[in-house]
N, C-alpha and C positions, 0 to 999 in steps of 0.2 A: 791563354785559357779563356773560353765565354765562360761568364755568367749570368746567369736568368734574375734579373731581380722579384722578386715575391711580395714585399711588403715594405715602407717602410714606417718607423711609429716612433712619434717623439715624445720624451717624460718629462717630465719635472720631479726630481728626486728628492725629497729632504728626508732624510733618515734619523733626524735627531740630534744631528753633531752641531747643529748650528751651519750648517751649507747648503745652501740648494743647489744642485744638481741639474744641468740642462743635457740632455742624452739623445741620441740621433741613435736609433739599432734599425738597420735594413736587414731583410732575411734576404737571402742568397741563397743560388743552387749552382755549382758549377758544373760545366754540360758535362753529360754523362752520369751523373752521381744520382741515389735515388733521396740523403740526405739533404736539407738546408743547414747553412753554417750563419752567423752573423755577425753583421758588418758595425762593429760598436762604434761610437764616437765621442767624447764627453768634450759637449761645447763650452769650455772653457773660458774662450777669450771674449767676449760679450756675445755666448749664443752664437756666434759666425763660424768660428772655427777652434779646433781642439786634437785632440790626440785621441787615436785610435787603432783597433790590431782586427781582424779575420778568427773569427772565435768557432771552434767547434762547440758545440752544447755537450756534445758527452763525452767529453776529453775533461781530463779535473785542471784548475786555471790553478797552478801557484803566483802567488804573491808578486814573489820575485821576479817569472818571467813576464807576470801583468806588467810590472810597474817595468821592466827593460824593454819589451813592445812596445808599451803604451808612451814613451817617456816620462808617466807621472811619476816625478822625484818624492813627492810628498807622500809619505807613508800612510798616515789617516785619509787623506783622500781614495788613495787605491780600493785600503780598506771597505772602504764605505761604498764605492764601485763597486767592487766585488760581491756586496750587500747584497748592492742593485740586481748583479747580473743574478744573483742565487733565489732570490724572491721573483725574478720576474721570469727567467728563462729557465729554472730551477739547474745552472749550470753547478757542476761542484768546483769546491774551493779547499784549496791546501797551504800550507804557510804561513797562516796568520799568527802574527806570538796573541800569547796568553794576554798580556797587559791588557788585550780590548777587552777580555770577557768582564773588567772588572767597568766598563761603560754600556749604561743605561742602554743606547742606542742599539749597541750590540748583543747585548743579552735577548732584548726584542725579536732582532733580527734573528739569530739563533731557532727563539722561539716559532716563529714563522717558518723557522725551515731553510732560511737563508744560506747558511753556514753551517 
């Protein structure tokens, strides 16, 4: 399959948990499509390279299949990705248990529209 790349734009995340966040998001189109989808990446390993999945924006992102995509093992990190993606690409998000609402960082986020 081509795809057309669109954009790409890099963040620096810190949501509050105590982590910064280094984020690689390309927009994509693949040929034929009139939609863009995007190409996530969470530069993990000093900024060079990291784990990543092909993300539709209007499809809802569970938790779960993030974190089996993505291979982030780590539960609050996902989390806190998913922050990202909801704030920044206003993608939606499903699966998250309760216990975060009861974190500053994530109430915020909420707030913003994130979640």
């Amino acid at each position: 399959m081509k795809l057309e790349k669109l954009s790409d734009e890099f963040y620096e995340y810190e949501p509050g948990n105590g982590t910064r966040y280094f984020i690689l998001v390309t927009r994509i189109k693949p040929a034929g499509h009139i939609d863009s989808t995007l190409a996530f990446m969470w530069l993990k390993h000093g900024d060079r390279g990291g784990m990543g999945m092909v993300i539709d924006p209007d499809e809802v992102l569970d938790l779960e299949y993030f974190q089996e995509k993505t291979g982030i093992k780590n539960q609050h990190d996902a989390v806190a990705l998913l922050c990202f993606l909801g704030e920044q690409f206003r993608c939606r998000t499903g699966g998250i248990p309760m216990l975060y609402r009861g974190h500053d960082w994530f109430r915020q986020a909420e707030e913003r529209g994130a979640v």
